[in-house]
C-alpha positions in Angstrom: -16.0 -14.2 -6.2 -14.5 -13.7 -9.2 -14.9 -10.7 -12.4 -13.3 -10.5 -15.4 -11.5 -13.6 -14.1 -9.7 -11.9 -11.1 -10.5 -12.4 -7.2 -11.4 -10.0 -5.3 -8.1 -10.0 -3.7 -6.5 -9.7 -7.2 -8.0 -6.0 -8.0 -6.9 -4.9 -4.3 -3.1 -5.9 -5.3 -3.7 -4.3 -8.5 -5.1 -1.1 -7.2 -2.2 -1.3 -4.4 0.2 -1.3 -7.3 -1.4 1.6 -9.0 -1.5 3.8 -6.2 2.5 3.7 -5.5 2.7 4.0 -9.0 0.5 7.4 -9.3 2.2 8.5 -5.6 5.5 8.3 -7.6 4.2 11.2 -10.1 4.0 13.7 -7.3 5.6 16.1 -7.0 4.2 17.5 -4.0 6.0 15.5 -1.0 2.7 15.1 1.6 0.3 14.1 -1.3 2.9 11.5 -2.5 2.7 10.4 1.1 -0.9 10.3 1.9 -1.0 8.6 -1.6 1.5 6.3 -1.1 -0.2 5.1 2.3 -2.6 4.4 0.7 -1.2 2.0 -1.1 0.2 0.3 2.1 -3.2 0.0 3.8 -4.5 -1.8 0.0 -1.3 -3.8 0.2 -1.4 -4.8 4.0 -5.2 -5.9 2.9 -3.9 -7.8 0.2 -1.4 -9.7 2.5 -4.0 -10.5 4.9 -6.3 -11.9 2.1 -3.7 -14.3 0.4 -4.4 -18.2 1.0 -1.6 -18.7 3.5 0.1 -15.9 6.0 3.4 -17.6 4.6 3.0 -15.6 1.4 1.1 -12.7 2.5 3.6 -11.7 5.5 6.0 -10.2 3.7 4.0 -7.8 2.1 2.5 -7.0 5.5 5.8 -6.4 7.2 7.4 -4.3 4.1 4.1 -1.9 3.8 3.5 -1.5 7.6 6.9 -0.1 7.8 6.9 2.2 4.8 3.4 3.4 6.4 5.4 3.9 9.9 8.2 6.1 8.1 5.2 8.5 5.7 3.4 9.0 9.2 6.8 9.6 10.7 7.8 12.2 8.1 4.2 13.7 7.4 4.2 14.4 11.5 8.1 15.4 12.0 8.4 18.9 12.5 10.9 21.1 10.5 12.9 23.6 12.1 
């Protein structure tokens, strides 16, 4: 399905891109975070729908590991 002449799978990476763009305006470090996820979840969504897992693992492996280290940092405790 296709609007404006872009796939579905074409607005996800584009809104994936937006949203580590607007997480990089934060300033507050857990927004940017949650924000930035966000963006990984979109992006790990893109790389599932691209026509072969070939091009799409890489940007599965890269954003599932930036997700790991926001959870990692939004759960560690400061002391």
């Amino acid at each position: 399905m296709e609007l404006f002449g872009l796939t579905v799978t074409e607005y996800i990476g584009y809104l994936a891109s937006l949203m580590v763009l607007i997480s990089f305006t934060m300033k507050d470090v857990k927004k940017l975070r949650l924000v930035n996820m966000t963006g990984c979840v979109l992006f790990i969504t893109y790389g599932f729908l691209m026509p072969t897992l070939r091009i799409g693992l890489p940007i599965i492996i890269a954003n599932v590991a930036i997700f790991v280290v926001n959870i990692y940092y939004l759960t560690k405790k400061t002391t």
